[in-house]
N, C-alpha and C positions, 0 to 999 in steps of 0.2 A: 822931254823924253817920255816915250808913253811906259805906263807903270804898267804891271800885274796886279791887280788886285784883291786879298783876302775876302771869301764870303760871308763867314761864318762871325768874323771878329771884330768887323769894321764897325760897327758901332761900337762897342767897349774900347776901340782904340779910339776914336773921338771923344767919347767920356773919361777918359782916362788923360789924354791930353791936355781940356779943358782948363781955365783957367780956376774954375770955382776950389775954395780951398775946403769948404763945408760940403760934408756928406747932406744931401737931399732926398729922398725915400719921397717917391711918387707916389700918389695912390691912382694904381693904371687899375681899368676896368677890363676883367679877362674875360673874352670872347667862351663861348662851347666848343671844346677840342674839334678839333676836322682832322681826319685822314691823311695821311701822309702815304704815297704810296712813292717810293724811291726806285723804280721797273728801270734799271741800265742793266742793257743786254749786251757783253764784248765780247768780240771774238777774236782773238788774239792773233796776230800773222804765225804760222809754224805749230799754233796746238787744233785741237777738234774742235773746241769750244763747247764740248759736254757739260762742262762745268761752269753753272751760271745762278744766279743768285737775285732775290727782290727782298727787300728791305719795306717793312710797315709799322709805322710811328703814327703818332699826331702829335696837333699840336700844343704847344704849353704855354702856360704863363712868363711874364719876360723876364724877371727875377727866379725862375727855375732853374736850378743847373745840372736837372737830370730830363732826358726824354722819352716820356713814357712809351714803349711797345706794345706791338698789338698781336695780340693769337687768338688762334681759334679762326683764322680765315681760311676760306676755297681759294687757292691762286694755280690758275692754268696758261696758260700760254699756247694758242692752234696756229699751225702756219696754214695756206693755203688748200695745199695741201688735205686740212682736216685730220691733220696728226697732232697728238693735247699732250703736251708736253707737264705734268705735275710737278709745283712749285710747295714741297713740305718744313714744315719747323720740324727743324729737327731734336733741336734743345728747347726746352720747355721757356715760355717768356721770354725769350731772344729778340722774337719779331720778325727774325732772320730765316726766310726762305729759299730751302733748296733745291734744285735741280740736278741730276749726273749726268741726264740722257738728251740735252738738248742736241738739237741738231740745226745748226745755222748754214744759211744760201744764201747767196748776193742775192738782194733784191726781192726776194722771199719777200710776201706778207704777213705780217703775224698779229695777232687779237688778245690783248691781254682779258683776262675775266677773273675779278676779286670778289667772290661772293662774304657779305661781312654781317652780322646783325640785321640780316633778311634785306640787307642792300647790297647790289649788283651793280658792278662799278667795270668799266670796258674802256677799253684806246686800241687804236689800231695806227700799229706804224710799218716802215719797210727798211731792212736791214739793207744798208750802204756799207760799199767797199772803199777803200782808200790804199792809196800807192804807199809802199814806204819809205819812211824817213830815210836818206841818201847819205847823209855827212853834216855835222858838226862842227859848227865856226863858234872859236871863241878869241873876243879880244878883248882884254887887259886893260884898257884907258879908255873904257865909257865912259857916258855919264856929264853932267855937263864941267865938270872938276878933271876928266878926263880921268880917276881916280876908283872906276866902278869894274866889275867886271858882267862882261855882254854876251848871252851866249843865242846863236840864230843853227834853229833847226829845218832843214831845209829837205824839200820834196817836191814832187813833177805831177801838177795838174794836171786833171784828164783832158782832152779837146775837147766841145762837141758838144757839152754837155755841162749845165752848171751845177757848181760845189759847193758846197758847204763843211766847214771844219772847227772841230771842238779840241784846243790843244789844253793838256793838263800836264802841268810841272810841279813838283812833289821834291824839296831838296833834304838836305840829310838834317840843317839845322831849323825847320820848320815841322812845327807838327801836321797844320792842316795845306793842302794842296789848292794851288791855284789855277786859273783858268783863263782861255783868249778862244774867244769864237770871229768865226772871220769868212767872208766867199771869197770867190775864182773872179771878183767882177773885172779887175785892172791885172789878172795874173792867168790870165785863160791860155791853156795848154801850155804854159808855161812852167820854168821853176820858179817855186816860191820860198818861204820860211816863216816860221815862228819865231818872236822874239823874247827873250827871256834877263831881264836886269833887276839886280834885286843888292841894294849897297852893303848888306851884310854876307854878301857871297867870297870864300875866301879860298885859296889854295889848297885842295882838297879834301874839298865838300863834292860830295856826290849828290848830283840831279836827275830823276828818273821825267821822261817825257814821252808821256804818248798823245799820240796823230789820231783822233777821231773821224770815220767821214758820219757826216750827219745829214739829215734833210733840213730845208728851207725854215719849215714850222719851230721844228728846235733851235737851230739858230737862231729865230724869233725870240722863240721865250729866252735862251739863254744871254743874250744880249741885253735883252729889258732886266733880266736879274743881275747882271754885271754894271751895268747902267746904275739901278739900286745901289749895288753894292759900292761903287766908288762914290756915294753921296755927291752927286750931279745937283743936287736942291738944297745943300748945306746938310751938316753931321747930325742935326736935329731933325729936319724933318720927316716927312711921311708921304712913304710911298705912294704915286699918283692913284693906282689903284690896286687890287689883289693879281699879281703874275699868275693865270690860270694856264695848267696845262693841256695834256689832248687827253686826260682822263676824265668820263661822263659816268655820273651815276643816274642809271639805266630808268631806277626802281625812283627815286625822288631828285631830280635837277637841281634841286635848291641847296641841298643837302650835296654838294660840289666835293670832292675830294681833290688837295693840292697835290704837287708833283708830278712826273712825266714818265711814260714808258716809251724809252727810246732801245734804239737799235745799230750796233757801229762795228764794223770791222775796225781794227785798230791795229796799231804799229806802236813798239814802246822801246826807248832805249834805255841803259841807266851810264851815264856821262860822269865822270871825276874830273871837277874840274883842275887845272894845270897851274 
């Protein structure tokens, strides 16, 4: 049965697992922070989608349990257009940039530009629409015990034209949100779904799920990070290489900033299970 899998926690749930009974303190060698530029642009079915938001971190040491934020950056946002939508902190040290005035278009162009410590950091992606989620199937005796419950969210491929979809499920007894990225290749013009099983899911727990449409490139990356995340090479090892995004720093190449600025109409339900 294919699982959902945590990003954020899936190592600490393999060390934690482990057999070793002795605490071990590694002496890990920390890289120099990089940029974290967190650019998820939604726009929700039934709002304006004014209200939009970019998140700037870097990165930290692996024994760290706090993640430093960054301010003091330029973050703009042009569509096509040549309309600059301004991305401001609003709360001092947050890291947390805001926007009221955006204005999202199917298909629109848009250019992200993070000016940071005399570095100039750009991606350019296209904001995709997505049908919405239709109806919710839940059954009761999943699982291979038949003892789990299964829930499949379902919706109607475009024809014509290939898809890409980033589904996110967020339940009432989990703090962090998971993820299934997935195309149209065997579901074209068709109806398809999301599947969602998780053995701790129990009679009324509320699940919120939303239907991302995304481009090709994203689905890329996010699949290689899911990939990771379910330790595909054993719970110990290391990543085959750095998951770079489609953000380029302008001013020094080498000097790379992680992370992605993506673009998605989106559809979200919030589900009680039965």
């Amino acid at each position: 049965m294919k699982k959902i899998y945590i990003l954020s926690i899936i190592l600490l749930g393999f060390l934690t697992l482990s057999s070793c009974e002795e605490v071990v303190d590694v002496d890990l060698k920390t890289a120099a922070p990089k940029l974290v530029i967190d650019a998820t642009i939604q726009w929700q079915k039934g709002t304006d989608g004014r209200e939009q938001k970019i998140k700037l971190t870097t990165t930290t040491g692996f024994y760290s349990t706090a993640i430093p934020t960054v301010s003091g950056a330029d973050v703009r946002v042009t569509n096509a257009a040549n309309q600059t939508f301004i991305f401001t902190e609003e709360e001092a040290n947050s890291g947390l940039y805001l926007c009221h005035d955006f204005i999202p278009e199917i298909n629109q162009t848009y250019v992200l530009t993070v000016v940071l410590n005399g570095q100039t950091y750009t991606a350019t992606e296209t904001l995709l629409g997505v049908n919405p989620i239709t109806s919710i199937e839940q059954n009761n005796e999943g699982g291979f015990g038949s003892d789990e419950i299964e829930i499949k969210a379902y919706s109607n491929d475009a024809d014509g034209v290939d898809n890409y979809y980033l589904f996110r499920y967020k339940t009432s007894s989990k703090a962090i949100p998971e993820y299934d990225a997935f195309d149209d290749e065997f579901v074209q013009g068709n109806q398809f779904f999301g599947y969602y099983s998780n053995e701790d899911l129990k009679s009324g727990d509320v699940i919120d799920i939303t239907l991302n449409g995304i481009s090709k490139r994203y689905f890329e990356y996010m699949s290689k990070i899911l990939l990771i995340a379910q330790g595909s090479n054993g719970p110990f090892s290391t990543p085959p290489a750095t998951v770079r995004g489609n953000i380029v720093n302008q001013t020094n190449a080498a000097n790379f900033a992680l992370g992605y600025f993506t673009l998605s109409e989106t559809d979200h339900i919030s589900y009680t299970l039965e």
